[in-house]
Backbone bond lengths (Angstrom), bond angles and torsions (degrees), N, CA, C in turn:
res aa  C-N    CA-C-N  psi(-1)  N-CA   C-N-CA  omega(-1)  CA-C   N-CA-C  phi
1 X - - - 1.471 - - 1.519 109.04 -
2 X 1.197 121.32 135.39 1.313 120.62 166.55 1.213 123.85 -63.20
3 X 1.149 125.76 157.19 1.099 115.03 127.67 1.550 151.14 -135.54
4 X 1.357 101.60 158.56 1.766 117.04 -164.98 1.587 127.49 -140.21
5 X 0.951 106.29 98.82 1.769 82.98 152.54 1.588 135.17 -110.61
6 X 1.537 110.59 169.09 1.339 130.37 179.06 1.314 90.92 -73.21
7 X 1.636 116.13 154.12 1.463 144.58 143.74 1.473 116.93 -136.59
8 X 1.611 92.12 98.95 1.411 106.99 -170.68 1.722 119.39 -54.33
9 X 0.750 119.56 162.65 1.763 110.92 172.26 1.498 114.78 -81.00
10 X 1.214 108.29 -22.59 1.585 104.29 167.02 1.258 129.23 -111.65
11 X 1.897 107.10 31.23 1.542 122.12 151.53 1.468 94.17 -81.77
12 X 1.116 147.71 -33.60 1.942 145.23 -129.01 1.335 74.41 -78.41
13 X 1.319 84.16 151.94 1.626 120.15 151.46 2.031 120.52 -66.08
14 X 1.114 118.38 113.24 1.443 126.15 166.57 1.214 147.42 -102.80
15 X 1.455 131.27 130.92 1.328 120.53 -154.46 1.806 84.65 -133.84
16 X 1.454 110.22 132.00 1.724 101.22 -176.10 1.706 77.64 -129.63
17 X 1.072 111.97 116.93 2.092 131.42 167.46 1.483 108.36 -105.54
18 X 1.272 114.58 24.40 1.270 114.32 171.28 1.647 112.41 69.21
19 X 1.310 98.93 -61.27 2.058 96.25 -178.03 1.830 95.35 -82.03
20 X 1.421 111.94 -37.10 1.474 98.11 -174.84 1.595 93.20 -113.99
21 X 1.427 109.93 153.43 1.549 124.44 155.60 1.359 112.17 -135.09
22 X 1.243 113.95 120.21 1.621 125.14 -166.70 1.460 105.40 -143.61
23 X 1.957 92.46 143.12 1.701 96.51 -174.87 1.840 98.18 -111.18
24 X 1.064 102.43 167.52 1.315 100.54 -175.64 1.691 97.83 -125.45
25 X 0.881 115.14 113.33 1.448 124.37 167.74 1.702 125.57 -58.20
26 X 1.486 98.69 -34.12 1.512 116.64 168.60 1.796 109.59 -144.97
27 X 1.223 125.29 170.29 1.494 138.18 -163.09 1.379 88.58 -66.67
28 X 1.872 83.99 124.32 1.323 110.59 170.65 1.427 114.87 -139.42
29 X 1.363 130.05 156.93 1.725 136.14 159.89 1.458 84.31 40.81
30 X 1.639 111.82 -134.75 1.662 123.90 -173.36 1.457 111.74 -81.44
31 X 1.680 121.52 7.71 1.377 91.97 158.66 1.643 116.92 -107.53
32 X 1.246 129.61 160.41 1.670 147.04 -140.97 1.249 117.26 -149.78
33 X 1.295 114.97 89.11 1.462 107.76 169.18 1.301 119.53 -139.73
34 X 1.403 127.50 115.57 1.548 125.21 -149.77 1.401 119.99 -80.04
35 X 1.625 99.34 -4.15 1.429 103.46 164.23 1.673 125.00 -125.95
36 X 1.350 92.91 39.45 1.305 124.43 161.44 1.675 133.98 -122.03
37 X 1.205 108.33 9.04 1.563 123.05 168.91 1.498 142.26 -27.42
38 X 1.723 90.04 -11.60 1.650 95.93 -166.11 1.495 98.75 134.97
39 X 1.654 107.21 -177.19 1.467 121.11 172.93 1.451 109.56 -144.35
40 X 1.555 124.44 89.36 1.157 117.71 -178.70 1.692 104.67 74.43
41 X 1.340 113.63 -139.07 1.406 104.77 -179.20 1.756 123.39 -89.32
42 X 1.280 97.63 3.69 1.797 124.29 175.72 1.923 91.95 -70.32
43 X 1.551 91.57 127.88 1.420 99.78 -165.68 1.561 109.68 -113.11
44 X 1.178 115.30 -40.76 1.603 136.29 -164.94 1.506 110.72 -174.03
45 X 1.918 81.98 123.88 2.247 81.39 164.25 1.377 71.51 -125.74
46 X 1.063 124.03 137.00 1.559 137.29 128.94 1.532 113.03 -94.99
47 X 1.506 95.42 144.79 1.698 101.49 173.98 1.323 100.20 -109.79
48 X 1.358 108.43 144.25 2.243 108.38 -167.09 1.518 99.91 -132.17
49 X 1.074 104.48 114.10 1.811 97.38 156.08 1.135 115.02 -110.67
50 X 1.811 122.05 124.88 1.059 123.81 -152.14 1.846 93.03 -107.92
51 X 1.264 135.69 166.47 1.120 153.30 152.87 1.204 112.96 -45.97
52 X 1.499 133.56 153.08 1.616 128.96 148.18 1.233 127.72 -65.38
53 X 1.046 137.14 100.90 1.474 142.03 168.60 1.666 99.46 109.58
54 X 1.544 118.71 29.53 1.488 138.68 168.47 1.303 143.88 -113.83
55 X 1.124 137.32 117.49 1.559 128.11 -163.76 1.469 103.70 -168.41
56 X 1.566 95.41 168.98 1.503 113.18 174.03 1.685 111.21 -53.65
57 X 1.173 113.33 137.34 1.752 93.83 157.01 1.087 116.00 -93.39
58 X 1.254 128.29 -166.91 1.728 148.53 169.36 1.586 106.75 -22.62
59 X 1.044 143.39 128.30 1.341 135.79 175.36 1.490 115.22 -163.43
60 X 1.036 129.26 157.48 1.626 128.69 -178.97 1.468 127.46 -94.84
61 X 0.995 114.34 140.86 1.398 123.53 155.23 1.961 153.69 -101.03
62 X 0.629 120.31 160.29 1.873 105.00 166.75 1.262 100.89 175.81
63 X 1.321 118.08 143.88 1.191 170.60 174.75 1.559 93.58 46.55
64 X 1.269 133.56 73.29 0.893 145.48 157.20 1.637 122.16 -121.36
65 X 1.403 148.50 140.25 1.081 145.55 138.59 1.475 124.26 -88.39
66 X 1.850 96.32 109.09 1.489 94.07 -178.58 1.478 117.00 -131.64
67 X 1.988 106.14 144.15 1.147 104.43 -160.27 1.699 97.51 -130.74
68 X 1.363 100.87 130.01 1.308 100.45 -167.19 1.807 106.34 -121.99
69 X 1.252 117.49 140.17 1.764 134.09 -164.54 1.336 98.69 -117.38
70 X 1.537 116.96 119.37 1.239 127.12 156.05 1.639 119.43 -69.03
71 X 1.074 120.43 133.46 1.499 120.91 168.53 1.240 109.10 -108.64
72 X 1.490 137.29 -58.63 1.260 142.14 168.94 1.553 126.44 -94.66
73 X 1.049 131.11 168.49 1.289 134.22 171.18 1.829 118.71 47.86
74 X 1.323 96.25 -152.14 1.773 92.03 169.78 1.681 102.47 -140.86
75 X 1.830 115.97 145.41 0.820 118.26 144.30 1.290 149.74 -117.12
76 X 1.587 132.61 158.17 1.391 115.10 -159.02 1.417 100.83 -105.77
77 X 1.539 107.93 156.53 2.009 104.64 -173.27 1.474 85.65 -143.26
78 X 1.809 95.06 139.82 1.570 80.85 164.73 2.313 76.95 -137.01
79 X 1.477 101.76 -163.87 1.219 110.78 -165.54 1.372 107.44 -166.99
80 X 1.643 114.82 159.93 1.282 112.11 -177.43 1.484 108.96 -81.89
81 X 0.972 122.57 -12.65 1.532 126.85 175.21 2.018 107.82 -65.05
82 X 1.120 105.09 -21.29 1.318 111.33 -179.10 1.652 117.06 100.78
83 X 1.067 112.02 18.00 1.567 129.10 -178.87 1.766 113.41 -77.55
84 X 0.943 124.44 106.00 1.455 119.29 168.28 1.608 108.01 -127.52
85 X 1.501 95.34 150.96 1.645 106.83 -161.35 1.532 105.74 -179.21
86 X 2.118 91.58 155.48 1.308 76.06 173.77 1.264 113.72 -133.15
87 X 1.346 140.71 145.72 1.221 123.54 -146.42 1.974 99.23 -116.83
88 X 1.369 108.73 136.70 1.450 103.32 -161.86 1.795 79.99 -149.87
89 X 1.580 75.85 165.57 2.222 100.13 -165.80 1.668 93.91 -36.52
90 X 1.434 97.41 147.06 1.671 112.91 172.08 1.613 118.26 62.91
91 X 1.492 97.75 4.75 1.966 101.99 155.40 1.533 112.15 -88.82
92 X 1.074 109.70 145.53 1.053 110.71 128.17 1.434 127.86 -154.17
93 X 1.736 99.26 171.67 1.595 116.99 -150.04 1.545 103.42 -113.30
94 X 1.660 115.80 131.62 1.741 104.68 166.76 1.621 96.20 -139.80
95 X 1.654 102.20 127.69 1.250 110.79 171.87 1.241 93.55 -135.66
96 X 1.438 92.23 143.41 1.813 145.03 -169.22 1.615 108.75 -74.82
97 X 1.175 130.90 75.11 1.269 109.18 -176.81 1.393 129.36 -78.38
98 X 1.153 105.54 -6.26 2.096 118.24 155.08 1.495 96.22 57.90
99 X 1.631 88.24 -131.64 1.604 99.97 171.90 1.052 144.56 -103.26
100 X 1.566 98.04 40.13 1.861 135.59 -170.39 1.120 127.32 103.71
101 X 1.100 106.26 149.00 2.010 117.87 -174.81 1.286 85.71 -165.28
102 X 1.596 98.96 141.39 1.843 121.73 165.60 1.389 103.34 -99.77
103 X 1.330 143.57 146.20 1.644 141.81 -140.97 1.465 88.64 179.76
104 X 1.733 112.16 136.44 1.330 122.60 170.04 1.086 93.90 -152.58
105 X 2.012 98.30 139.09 1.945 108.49 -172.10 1.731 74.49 -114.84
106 X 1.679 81.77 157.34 1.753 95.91 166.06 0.985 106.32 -148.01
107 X 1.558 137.46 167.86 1.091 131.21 155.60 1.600 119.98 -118.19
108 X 1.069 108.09 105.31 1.515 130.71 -161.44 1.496 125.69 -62.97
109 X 1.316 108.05 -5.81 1.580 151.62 -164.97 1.689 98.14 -82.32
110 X 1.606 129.94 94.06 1.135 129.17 161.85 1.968 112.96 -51.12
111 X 0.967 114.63 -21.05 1.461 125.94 -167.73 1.048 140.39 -134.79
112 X 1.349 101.97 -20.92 2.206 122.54 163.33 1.289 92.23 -84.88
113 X 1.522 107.75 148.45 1.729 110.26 136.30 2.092 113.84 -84.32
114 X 0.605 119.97 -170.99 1.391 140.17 -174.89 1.385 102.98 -130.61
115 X 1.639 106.56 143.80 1.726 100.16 -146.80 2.076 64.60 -145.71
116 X 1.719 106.92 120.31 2.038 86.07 157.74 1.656 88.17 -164.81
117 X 0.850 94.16 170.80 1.936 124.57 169.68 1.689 101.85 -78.87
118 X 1.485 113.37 138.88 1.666 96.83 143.25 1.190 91.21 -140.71
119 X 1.487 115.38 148.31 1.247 141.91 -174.79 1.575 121.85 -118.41
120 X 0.795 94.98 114.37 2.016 107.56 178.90 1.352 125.20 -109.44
121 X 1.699 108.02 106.50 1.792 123.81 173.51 1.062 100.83 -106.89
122 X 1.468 83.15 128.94 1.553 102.98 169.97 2.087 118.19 -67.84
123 X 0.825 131.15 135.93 1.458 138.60 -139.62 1.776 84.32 -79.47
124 X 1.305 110.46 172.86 1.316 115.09 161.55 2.029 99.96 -104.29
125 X 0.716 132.55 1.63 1.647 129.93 159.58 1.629 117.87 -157.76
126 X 1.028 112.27 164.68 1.379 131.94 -162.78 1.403 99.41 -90.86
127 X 1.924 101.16 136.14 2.024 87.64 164.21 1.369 103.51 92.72
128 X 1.403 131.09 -41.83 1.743 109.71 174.46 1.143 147.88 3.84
129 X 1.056 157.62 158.56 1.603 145.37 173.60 1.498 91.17 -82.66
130 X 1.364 108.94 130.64 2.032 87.80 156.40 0.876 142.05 -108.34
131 X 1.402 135.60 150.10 1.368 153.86 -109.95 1.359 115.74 -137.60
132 X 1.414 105.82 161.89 2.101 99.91 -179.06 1.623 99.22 -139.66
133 X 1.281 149.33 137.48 1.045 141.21 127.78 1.256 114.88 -117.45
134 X 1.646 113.78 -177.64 1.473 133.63 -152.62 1.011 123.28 -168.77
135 X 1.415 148.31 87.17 1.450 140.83 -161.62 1.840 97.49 -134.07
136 X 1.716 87.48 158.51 1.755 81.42 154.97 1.520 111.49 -148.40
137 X 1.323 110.62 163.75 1.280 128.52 -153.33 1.545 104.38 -135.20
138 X 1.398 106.42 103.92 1.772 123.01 -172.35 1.325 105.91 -75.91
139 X 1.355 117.71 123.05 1.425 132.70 -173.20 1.809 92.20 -43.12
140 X 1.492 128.96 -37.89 1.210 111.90 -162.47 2.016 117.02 -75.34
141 X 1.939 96.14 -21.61 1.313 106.76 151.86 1.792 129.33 -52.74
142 X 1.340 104.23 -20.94 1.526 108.89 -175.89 1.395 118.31 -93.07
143 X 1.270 96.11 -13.08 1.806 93.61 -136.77 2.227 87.75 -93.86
144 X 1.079 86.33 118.85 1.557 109.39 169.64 1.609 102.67 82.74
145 X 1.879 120.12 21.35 1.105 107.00 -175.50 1.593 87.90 -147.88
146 X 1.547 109.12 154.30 1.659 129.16 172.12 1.583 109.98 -93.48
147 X 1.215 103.63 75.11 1.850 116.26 168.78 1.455 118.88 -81.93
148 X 1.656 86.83 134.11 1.584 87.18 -173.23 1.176 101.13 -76.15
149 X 1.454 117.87 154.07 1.444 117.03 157.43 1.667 99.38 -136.10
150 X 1.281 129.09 13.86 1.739 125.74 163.26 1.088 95.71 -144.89
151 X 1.517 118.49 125.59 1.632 121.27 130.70 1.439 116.27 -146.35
152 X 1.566 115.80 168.95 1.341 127.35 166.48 1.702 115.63 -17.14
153 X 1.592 121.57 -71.29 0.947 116.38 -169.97 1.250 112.41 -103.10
154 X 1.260 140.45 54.68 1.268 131.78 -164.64 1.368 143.06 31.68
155 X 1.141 101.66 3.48 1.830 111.43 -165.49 1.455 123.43 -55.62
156 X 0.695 119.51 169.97 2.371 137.36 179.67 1.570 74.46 45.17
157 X 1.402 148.42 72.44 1.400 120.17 172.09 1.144 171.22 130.14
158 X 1.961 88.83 -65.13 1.039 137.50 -172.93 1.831 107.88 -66.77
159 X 1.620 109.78 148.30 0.985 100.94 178.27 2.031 98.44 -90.54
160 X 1.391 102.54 168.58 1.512 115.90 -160.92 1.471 96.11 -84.38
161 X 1.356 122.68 131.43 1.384 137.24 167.12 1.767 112.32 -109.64
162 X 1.613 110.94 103.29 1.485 90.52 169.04 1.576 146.22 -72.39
163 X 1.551 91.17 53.09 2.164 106.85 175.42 1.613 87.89 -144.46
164 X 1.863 78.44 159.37 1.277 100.95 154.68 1.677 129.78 -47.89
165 X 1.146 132.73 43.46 1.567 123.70 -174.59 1.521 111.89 -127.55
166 X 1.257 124.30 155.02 1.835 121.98 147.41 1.135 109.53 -116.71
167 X 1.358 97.18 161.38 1.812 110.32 -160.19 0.935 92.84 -147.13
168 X 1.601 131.06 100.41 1.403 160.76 112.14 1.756 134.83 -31.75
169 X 1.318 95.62 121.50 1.669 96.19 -170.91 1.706 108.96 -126.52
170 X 0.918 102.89 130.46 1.602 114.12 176.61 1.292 134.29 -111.79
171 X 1.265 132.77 150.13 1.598 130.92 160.51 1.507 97.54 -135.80
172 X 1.729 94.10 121.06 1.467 99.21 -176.09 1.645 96.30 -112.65
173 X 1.136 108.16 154.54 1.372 134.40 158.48 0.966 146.06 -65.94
174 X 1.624 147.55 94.08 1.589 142.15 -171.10 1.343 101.25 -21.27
175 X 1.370 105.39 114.09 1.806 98.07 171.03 1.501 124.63 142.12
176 X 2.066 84.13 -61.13 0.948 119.35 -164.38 1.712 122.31 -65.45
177 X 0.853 151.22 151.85 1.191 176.48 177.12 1.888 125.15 -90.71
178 X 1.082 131.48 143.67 1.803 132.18 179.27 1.597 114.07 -158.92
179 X 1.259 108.30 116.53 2.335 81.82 162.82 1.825 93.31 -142.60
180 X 1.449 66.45 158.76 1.767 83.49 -179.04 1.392 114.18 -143.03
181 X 1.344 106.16 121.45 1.551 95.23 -176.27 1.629 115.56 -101.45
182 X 1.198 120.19 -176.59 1.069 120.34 -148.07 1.629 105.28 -148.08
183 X 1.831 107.60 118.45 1.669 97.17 -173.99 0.927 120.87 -60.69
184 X 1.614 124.91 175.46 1.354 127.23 -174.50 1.683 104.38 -53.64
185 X 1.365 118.42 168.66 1.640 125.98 174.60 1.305 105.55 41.87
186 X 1.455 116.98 10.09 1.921 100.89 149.85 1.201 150.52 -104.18
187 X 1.060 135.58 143.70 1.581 152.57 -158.83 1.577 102.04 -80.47
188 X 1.528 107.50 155.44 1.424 110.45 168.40 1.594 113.93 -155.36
189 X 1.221 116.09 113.76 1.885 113.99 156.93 0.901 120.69 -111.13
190 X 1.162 102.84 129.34 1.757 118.96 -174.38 1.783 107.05 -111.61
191 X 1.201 101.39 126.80 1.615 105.66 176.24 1.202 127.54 -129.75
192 X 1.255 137.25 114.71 1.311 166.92 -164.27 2.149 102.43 -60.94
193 X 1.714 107.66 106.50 1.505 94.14 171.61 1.579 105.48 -95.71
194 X 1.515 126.31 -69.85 1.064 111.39 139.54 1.733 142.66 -108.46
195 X 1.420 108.23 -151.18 1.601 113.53 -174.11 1.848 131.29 44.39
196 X 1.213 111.06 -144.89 1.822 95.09 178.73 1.517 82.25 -146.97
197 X 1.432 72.63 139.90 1.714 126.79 169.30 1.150 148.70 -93.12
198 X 1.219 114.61 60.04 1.756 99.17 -175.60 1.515 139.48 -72.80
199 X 1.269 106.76 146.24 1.913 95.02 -174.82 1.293 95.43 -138.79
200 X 1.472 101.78 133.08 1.634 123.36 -179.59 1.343 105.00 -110.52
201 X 1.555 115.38 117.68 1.125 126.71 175.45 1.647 109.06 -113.35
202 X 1.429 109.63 65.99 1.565 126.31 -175.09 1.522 104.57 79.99
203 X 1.044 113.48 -114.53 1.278 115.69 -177.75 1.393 121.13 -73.50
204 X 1.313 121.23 -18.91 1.582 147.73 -141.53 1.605 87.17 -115.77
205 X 1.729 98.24 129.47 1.538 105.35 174.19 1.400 110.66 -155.99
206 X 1.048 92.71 144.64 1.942 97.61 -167.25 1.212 103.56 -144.75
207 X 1.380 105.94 116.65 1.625 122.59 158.15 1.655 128.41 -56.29
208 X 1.553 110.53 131.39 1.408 108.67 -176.14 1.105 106.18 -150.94
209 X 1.690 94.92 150.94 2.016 113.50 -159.08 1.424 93.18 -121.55
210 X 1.281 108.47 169.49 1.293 125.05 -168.80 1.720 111.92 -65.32
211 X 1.378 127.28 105.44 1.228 132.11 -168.95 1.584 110.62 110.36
212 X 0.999 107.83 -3.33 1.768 101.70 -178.69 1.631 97.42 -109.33
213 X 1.398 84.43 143.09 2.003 104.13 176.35 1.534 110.03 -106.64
214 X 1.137 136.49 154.32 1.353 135.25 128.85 1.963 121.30 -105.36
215 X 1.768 99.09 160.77 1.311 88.92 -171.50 1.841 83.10 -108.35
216 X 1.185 109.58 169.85 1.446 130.81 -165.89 1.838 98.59 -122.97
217 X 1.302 126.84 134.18 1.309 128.16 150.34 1.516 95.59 -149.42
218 X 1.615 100.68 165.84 1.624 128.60 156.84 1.789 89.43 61.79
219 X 1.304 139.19 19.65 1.251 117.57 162.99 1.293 111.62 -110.53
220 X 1.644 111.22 179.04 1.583 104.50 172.69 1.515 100.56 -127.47
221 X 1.285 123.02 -10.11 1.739 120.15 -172.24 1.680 100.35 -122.70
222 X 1.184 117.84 119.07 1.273 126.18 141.37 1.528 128.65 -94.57
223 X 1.563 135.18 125.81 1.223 141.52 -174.14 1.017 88.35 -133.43
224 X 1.729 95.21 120.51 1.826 124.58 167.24 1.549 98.43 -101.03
225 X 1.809 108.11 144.18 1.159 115.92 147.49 1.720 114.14 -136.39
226 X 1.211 114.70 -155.54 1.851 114.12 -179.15 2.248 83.43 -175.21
227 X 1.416 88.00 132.94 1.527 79.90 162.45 1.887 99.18 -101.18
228 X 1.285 107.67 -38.68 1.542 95.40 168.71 1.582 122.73 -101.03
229 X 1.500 128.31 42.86 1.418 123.41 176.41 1.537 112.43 75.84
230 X 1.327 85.65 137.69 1.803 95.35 178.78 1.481 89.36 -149.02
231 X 1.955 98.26 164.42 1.265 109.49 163.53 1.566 99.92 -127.39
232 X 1.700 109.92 134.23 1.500 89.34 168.01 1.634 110.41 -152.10
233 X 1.362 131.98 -167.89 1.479 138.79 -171.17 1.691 99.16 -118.19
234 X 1.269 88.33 127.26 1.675 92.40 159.32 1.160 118.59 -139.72
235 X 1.920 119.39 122.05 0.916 153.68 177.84 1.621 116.47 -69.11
236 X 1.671 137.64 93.15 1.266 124.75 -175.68 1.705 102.19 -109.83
237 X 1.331 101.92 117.69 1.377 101.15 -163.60 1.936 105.27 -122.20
238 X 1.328 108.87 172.84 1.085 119.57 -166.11 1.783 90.13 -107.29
């Protein structure tokens, strides 16, 4: 038997600031839960909806790798490295925060909110130089397939993550079908942006809605389906 559990989207932790409303999937800022820490070296997804003409300002970082997915709207990034950009559906962004970077997202949008993920790995060493990437990934690249868009060595693509992990993104199809297996002693979270998701872990199957994660251990086959379409992230971790 495997094992797994669900983390529904309306267990997360929530913080609504009026310009931002963000859930925390695991312990974040003021929310605390000691058995919510992370998954392996998976640190933080928060989901953020930012305001129009609202955003983070200037702020710091270190030794974090963070990669953040637009779903809606557009957001703007700039950095002390001198990086400005804007990150819109089917980018995504991973910056290196090493041994610091100051970084401010905005959303530049008098009239959208900005709808994204940010995701936080913990580095495989301390001190890094830090880093910027930027890629994008055409829904028609996704759609009925698990594309990397993060790993260790950059490969098929992928932008460079400093840990052991790949980070796979999908848009599946009513219908459609996915499996991915997983080497020995590896981990897996899979997280739901939208529609429903199913994942069969042999006999074992669990339904998932937009905002809910499960964590993955002791298996080697995951089989995704959706009878009406899903989009989601999968995390293969060490």
């Amino acid at each position: 038997m495997s094992n797994a559990t669900l983390r529904k989207a309306t267990e997360r932790g929530h913080a609504d600031h009026g310009w931002l409303d963000s859930h925390h999937t695991f312990s974040f800022a003021g929310y605390y839960d000691p058995d919510q820490m992370g998954f392996r070296r998976l640190r933080v997804i928060n989901e953020d909806r930012v305001q129009p003409s609202k955003g983070f300002g200037t702020h710091p970082h270190r030794d974090m790798e963070i990669v953040s997915i637009v779903l809606e709207g557009e957001l703007a990034h700039e950095d002390s490295l001198g990086n400005g950009s804007v990150i819109r559906p089917g980018d995504v962004q991973r910056m290196s925060a090493g041994s610091g970077i100051l970084h401010s997202e905005f959303n530049n949008s008098s009239e959208r909110l900005v709808h994204f993920l940010q995701i936080w790995i913990e580095p495989n060493r301390r001190g890094l130089e830090p880093g910027y990437e930027q890629k994008h990934f055409a829904p028609e690249e996704r759609r009925d397939r698990l594309v990397l868009v993060g790993s260790e060595d950059g490969r098929e693509g992928s932008l460079t993550i400093h840990q052991d992990v790949s980070l796979y993104v999908s848009k599946l199809s009513g219908g459609a079908e996915l499996r991915h297996e997983l080497a020995p002693q590896r981990h897996a979270w899979v997280q739901v942006t939208s529609g429903q998701l199913e994942v069969r872990l042999g006999a074992e199957r669990y339904t998932l809605s937009a905002g809910d994660g499960l964590r993955v251990s002791d298996q080697r086959l995951l089989d995704f389906a959706s009878s009406e379409g899903a989009d989601f992230i999968l995390f293969d971790l060490a």
